[in-house]
N, C-alpha and C positions, 0 to 999 in steps of 0.2 A: 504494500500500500504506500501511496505517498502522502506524506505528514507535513502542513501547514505550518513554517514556523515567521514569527516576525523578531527581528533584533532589536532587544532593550536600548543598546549605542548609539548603533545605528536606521536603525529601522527599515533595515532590509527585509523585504518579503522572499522566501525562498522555500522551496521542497526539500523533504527527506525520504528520501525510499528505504524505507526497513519494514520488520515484520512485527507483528502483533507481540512477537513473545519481547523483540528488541525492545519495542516500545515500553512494557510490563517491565522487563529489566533493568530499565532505566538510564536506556541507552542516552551517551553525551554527545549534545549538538552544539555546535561552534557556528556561527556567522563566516558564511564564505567571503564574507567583502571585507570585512574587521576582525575577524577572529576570534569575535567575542564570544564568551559562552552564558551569556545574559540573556537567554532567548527565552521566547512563551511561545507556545501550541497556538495557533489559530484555531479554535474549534469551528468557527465560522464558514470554513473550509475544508471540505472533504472530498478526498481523490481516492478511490479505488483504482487507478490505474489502467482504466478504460479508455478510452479513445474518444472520446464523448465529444471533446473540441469544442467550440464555439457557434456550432451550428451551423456555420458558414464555411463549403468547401473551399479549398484555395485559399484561406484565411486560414492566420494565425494569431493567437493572442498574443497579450503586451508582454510579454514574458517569455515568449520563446520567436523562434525563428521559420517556425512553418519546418514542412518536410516531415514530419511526423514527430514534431517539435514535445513539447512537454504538454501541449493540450491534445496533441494526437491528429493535428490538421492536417 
């Protein structure tokens, strides 16, 4: 699954792809942009990792690149 986080620092929005138990475990996430590890869960946001995209073929969300980017366009 991938997991919503946003950075306390910097307030980066970004994904983490791990697994249910990683999660339970208490896996450490770090800010890819700052390195911080001040981060919180978006629960706001939830990706099972589907392909789902933005509705619009050929479109890619603000966050990735298209091509079967991180929204699956």
């Amino acid at each position: 699954m991938l997991y919503t986080y946003i950075c306390n620092s910097c307030e980066e929005v970004f994904e983490v792809k791990a697994s249910i138990s990683e999660i339970s475990n208490g896996l450490k996430v770090s800010c890819p942009k700052c390195a911080s590890e001040d981060v919180r869960r978006d629960y706001s946001r939830i990706n099972f990792g589907t392909s789902a995209g933005n509705g619009s073929k050929g479109e890619s969300c603000s966050t990735c690149s298209g091509n079967r980017g991180c929204c699956g366009s």
